[in-house]
C-alpha positions in Angstrom: -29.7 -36.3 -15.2 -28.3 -40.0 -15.5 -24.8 -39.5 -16.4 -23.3 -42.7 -17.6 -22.8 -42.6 -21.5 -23.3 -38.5 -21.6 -21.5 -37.0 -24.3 -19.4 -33.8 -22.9 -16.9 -31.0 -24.2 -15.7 -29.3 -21.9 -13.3 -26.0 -22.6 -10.1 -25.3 -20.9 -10.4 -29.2 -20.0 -6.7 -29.5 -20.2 -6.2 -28.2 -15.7 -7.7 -26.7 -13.1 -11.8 -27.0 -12.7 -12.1 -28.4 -16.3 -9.4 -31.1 -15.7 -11.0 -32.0 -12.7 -14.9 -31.9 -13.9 -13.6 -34.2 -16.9 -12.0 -36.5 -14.5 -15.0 -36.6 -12.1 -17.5 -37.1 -15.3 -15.7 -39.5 -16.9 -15.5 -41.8 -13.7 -19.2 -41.6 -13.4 -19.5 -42.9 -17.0 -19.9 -40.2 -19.4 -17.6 -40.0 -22.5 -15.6 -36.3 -22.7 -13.7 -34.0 -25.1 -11.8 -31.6 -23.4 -10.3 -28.7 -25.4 -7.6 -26.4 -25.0 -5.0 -24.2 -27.0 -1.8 -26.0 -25.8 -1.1 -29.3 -27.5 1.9 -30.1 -24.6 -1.1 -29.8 -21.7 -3.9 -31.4 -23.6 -1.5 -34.2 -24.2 -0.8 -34.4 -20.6 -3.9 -34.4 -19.3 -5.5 -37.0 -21.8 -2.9 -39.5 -20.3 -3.7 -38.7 -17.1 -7.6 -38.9 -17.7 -7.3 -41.9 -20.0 -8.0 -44.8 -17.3 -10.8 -42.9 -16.1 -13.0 -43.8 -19.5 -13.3 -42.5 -22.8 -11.2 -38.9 -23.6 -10.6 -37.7 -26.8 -8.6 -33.3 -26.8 -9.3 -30.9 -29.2 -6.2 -27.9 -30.0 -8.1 -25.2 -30.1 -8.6 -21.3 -29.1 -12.4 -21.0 -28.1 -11.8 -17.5 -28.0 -11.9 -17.5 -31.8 -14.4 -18.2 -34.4 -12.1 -20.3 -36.2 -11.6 -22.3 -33.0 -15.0 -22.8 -31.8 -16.3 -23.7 -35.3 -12.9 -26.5 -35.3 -14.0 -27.4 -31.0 -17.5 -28.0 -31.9 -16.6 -30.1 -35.1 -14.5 -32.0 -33.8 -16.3 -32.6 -30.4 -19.0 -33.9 -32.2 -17.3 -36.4 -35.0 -15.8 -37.9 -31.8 -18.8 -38.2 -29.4 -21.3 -38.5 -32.1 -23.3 -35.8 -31.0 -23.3 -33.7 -27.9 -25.6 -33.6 -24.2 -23.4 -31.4 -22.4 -21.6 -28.6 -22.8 -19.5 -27.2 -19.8 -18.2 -23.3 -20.5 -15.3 -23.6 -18.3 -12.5 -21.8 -20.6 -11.0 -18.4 -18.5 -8.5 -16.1 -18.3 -8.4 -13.2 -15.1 -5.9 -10.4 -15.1 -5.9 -8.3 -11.9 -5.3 -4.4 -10.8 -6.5 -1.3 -10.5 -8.5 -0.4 -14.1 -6.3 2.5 -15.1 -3.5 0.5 -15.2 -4.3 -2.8 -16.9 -3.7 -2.9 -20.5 -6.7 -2.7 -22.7 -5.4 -6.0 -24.5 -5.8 -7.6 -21.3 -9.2 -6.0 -20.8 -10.4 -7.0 -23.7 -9.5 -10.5 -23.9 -11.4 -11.4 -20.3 -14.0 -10.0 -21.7 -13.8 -12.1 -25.2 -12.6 -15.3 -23.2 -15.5 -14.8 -20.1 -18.0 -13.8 -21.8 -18.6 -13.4 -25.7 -16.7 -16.8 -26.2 -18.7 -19.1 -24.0 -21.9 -17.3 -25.4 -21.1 -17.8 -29.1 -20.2 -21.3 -28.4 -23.1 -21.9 -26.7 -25.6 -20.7 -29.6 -23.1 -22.4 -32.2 -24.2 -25.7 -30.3 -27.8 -25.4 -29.8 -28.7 -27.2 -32.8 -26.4 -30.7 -31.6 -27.8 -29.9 -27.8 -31.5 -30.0 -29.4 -30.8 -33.1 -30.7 -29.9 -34.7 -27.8 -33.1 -34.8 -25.6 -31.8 -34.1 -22.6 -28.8 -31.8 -22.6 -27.2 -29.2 -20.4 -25.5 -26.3 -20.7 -23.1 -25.4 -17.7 -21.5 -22.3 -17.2 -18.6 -21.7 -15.0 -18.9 -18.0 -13.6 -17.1 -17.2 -10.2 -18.4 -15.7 -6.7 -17.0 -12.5 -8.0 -20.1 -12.3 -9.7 -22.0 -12.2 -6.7 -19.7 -10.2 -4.5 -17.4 -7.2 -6.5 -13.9 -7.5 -5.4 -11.9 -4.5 -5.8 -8.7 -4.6 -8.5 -11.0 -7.3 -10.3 -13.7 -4.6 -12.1 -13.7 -6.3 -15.7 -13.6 -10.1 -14.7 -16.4 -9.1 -12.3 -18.2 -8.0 -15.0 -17.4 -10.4 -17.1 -18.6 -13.1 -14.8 -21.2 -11.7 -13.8 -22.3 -10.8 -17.1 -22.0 -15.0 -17.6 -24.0 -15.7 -14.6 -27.2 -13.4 -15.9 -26.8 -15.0 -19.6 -26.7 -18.1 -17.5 -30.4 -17.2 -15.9 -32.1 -15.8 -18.9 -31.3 -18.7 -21.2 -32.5 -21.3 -18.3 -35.8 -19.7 -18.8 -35.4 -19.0 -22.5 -34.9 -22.8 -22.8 -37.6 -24.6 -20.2 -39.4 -27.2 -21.3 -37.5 -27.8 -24.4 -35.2 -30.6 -22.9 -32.1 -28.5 -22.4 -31.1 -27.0 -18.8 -29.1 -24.3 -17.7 -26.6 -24.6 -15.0 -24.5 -21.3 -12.9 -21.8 -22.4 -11.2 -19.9 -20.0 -8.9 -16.7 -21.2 -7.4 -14.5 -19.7 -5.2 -11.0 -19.3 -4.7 -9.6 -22.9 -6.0 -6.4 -24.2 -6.3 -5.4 -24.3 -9.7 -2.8 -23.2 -11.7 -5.1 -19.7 -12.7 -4.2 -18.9 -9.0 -0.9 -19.6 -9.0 0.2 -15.9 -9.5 -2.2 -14.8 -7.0 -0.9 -14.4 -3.8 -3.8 -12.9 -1.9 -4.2 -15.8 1.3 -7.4 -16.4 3.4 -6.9 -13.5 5.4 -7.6 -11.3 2.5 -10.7 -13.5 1.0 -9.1 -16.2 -1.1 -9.1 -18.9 0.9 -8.2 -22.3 -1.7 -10.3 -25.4 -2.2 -9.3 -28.5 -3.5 -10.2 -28.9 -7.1 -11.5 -32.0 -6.6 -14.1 -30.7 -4.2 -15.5 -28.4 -6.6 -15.4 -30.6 -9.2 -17.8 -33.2 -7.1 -20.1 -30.1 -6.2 -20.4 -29.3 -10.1 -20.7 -33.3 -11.2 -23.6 -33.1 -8.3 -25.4 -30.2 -9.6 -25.3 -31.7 -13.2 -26.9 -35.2 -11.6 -29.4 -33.4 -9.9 -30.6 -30.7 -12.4 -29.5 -27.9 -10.1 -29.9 -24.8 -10.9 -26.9 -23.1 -9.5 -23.8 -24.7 -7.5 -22.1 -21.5 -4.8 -19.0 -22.7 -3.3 -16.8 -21.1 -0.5 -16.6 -21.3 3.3 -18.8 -20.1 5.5 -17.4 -16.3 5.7 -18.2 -16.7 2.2 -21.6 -17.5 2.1 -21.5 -14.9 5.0 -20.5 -12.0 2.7 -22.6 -12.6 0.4 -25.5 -12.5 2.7 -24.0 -9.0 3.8 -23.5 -7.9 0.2 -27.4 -8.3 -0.2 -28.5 -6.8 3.1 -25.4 -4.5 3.8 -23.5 -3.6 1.0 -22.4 -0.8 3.0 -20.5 -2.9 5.6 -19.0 -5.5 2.8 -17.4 -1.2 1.0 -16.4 -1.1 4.5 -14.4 -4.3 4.6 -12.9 -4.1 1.8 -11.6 -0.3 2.5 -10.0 -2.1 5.3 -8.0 -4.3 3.3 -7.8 -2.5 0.2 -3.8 -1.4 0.4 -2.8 -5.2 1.2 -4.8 -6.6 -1.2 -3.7 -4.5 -3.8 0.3 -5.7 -3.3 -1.0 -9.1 -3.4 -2.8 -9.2 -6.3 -1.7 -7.0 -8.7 0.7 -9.7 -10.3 -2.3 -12.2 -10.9 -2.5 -13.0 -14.7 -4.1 -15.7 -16.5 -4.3 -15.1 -19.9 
């Protein structure tokens, strides 16, 4: 896909992946709405992504109907229509399932999963229209490997990566692809209250490395972007021939990551 003069929203735009994506996108031509549900960081990062091309923010709480119906409105009076739509919006809250409150449970599941589906469908109809459009959803490599303490943003994620699949072949041939992207542990504000290091799986990348990998897979029609180091990719070759080994690992490790993540929310 040729991206100069692509028209993109892209949720939870406003830091982290999103920002970055937006900032990457923009410099290689395409025009982007980034939305968000604080007007102080949209603000912010609309400055800040202003000399890279042409930005326009949307206030608004994709985890509602209300806000999806005002995101997708809005996105599309200011682009004039929509090519790509980047489910990046994300919220993670961490700890052992008995003891996270089922507000919190419920709200990864509405912000991971049901949101990014129902905006997807409410914006088939613009994505039809464009010809060649792209739907890209932001899962994480917890989908691939289960980390304990993260049960229900596993499942959420994962539960994104196989919608992900189904509607790339639901959709082929009708001039709309489907990417999966799976990052890894990135350094961005989401992690901030995470304080799990490499020694325990979650290592950091740069956001702007991810955000080039994602930009990439978008130019070249990929069908899924995986990032992470080598022990990454490594575990998740022993989660499919081993799983046994990665229980094992993880059992090793389970008291020490525990402590260190049982603060992590991003809500």
């Amino acid at each position: 896909m040729h991206l100069r003069g692509k028209r993109v929203l892209i949720t939870g735009g406003s830091s982290g992946i999103g920002f970055g994506v937006a900032r990457a996108l923009l410099r290689a031509g395409a025009r982007v709405v980034v939305t968000g549900r604080r007007a102080d960081r949209l603000d912010a990062a609309v400055d800040a992504l202003r000399p890279d091309g042409d930005v326009t923010a949307v206030v608004a709480d994709v985890g509602t109907d209300d806000g999806r119906k005002r995101t997708l409105a809005n996105a599309i009076d200011a682009l004039g229509g929509l090519d790509i739509l980047v489910n990046n919006a994300g919220g993670v809250r961490a700890g052992r399932l008995e003891q996270v409150e089922a507000d919190d449970l419920r709200a990864m599941l509405e912000i991971d999963l049901v949101a990014p589906i129902l905006l997807t469908r409410d914006a088939m109809p613009a994505l039809r229209a464009s010809g060649e459009a792209m739907i890209v959803n932001i899962s994480s490599v917890i989908a691939l490997v289960g980390i304990p303490f993260y049960a229900t943003y596993a499942a959420a994620k994962a539960g994104l990566a196989q919608f992900s699949e189904a509607l790339r072949r639901e959709l082929n041939g009708e001039g709309i692809h489907v990417l999966t992207v799976y990052p890894a542990g990135t350094d961005t504000p989401m992690m901030q209250t995470n304080e799990a290091g490499a020694d325990l799986g979650f290592g950091r990348e740069p956001v702007e490395d991810v955000a080039a990998a994602i930009v990439a897979g978008i130019a070249e029609d990929a069908l899924s972007v995986v990032r992470g180091q080598e022990s990454r990719a490594e575990m998740l070759r022993l989660n499919r021939d081993d799983p046994a080994a990665v229980d094992a690992r993880f059992f090793g490790i389970k008291h020490e990551l525990e402590t260190a993540v049982r603060g992590h929310r991003a809500l």
